[in-house]
N, C-alpha and C positions, 0 to 999 in steps of 0.2 A: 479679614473676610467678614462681611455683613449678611447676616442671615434674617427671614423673613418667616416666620411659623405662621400658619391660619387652621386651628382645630377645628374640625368642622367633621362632627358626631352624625351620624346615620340615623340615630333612633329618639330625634324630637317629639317630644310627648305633647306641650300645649298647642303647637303648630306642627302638621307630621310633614316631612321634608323641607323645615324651614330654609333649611343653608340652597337648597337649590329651586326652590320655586318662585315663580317669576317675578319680578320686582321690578317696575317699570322698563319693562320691554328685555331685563334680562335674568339668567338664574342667578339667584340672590349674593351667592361665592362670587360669583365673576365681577362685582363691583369693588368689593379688598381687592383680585386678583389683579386686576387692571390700574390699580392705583396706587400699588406694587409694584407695578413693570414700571408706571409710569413715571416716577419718583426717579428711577434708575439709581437706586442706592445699592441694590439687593445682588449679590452674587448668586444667591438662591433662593428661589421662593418654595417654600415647603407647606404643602397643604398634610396635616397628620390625620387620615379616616379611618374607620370600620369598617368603608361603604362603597363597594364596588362601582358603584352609579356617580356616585360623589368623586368615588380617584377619576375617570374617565372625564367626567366634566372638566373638573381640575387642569389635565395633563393638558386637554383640547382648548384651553385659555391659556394656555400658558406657562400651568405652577408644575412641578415638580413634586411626585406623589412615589418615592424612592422602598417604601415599605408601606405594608398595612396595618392598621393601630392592632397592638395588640387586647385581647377581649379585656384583660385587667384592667385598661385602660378605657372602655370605654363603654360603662355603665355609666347611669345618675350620678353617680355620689361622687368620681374623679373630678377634683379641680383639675384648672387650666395649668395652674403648676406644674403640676405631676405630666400632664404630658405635654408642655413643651420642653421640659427636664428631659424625657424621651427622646423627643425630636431632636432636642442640643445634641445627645451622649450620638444619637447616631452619627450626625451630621460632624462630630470632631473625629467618628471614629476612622470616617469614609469619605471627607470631604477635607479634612485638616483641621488647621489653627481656626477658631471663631471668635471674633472679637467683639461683635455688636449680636444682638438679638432683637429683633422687634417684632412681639406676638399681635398679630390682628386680627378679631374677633370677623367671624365670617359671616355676620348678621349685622354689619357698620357701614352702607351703602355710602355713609356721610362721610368717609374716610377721603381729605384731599390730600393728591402728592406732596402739594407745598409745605402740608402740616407735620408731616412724615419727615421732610428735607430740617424741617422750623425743629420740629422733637430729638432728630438727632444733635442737631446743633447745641440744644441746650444741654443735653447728656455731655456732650462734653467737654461743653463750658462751665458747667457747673460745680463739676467733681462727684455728681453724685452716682450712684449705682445703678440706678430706676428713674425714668420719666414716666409718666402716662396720662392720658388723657382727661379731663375734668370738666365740668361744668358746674354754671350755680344753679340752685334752688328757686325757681321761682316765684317762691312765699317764704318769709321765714320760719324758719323750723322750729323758731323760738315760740311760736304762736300756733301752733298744730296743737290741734285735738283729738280725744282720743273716745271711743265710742262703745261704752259699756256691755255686760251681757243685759242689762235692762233696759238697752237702748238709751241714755242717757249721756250727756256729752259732758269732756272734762278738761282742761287747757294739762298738755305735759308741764308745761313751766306758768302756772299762775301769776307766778311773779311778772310777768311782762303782759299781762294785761292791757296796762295801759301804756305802754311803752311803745311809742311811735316807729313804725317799722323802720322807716329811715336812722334811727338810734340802734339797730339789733345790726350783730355782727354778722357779714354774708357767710354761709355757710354752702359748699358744692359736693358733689358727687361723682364717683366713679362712670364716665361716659362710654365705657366700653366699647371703645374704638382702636387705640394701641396703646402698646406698653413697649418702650428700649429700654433696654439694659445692659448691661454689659454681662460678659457669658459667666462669667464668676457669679454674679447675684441670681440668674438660674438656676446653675448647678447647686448652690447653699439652700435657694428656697428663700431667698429673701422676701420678705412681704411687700408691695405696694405702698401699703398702707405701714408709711413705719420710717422714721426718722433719713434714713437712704435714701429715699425717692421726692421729687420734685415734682410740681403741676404742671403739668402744659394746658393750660385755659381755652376750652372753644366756649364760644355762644352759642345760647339756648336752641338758635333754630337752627344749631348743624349738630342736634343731640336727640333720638329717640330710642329709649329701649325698647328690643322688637319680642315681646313674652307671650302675646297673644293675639289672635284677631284684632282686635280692639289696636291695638299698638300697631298693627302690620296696615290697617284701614290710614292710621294717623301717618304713618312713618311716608306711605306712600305720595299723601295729598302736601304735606311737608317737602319729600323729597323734588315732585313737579313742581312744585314754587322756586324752592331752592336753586335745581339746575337752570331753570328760566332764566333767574334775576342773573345768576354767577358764571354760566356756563354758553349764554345766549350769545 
């Protein structure tokens, strides 16, 4: 069985009701939710909330909202770990055998079926425990600056100064779209970030983190380009 987790917390502090406020014509969940269904991988899609407003959306696209998160679970400071750890323990208790898990961040509008169908693929061709989502860096990280309490500017790594960007190793980041994995590397708590786990590579313009205004302004004008060119 292939399960689908999408955490999606009630109490957004830099954007308040981020996971459900409107995002090119729909609330912001409903974009995972649908790309979820649409993959047809998922035995069940499990939205885990706090948020009476957020299950009821959930259930009315389609996801499957079987409990409500419990309060331990859903302060500030809880990683995603810890509850889709929850989500698995339920879902094996009352639903069976779970063999696949793939967490979807419920603020990843950029999330496509194909990439989902492409992620599990590699999970388990690869041997490894964890896929997840990546992208690179659009400047090198070798060549960042860093911006004193005297307002004064300093290179992290001097040494590459004059080192032609094209000679600097690419370096990517966590794109915060999905993660598979297999149900054993949930329950353990295996890290992402950590010899187990594999990249699955998207490009820059299917990547924005949505943490603020300023990013939700971006992600938007992004996002109508994007479906234009890909989805037209």
């Amino acid at each position: 069985m292939k399960i689908a987790v999408i955490p999606a917390r009630g109490g957004s502090k830099r954007i308040p009701r981020k996971n459900i406020n409107d995002f090119c014509g729909k609330p912001m969940i409903v974009w995972s939710i649908e790309a979820a269904k649409a993959s047809t991988l998922f035995d069940h899609i499990i939205v885990s909330t706090d948020d009476s407003e957020i299950a009821e959306l959930a259930k009315k696209y389609g996801a499957e909202v079987p409990f409500i998160r419990p309060p331990e679970l859903s302060d500030d400071h809880v990683g995603t770990g810890a509850v889709v750890k929850h989500a698995v323990e339920w879902a094996i208790r009352n639903l069976g055998k779970i063999d696949f898990v793939c967490t979807l961040y419920a603020t990843a509008p950029f999330i496509k079926p194909d990439d989902l169908i492409a992620g599990l693929s590699l999970l388990t061709d690869s041997g490894a425990q964890i896929v997840f989502s990546v992208t690179s860096f659009p400047f090198p990280i070798q060549r960042a600056i860093q911006i004193s309490k005297n307002k004064r500017v300093s290179m992290f790594q001097p040494e590459h100064y004059l080192t032609r960007s094209q000679d600097l190793e690419p370096a990517y980041h966590d794109a915060g779209q999905f993660y598979w994995a297999i149900t054993d590397a949930v329950l353990n708590e295996v890290s992402a970030f950590s010899k187990e786990a594999v990249p699955f590579i998207l490009p820059r313009h299917q990547v924005q983190d949505i943490d603020t205004n300023e990013d939700w302004i971006r992600a938007e004008l992004m996002f109508s380009a994007w479906r234009e060119k890909y989805f037209s």
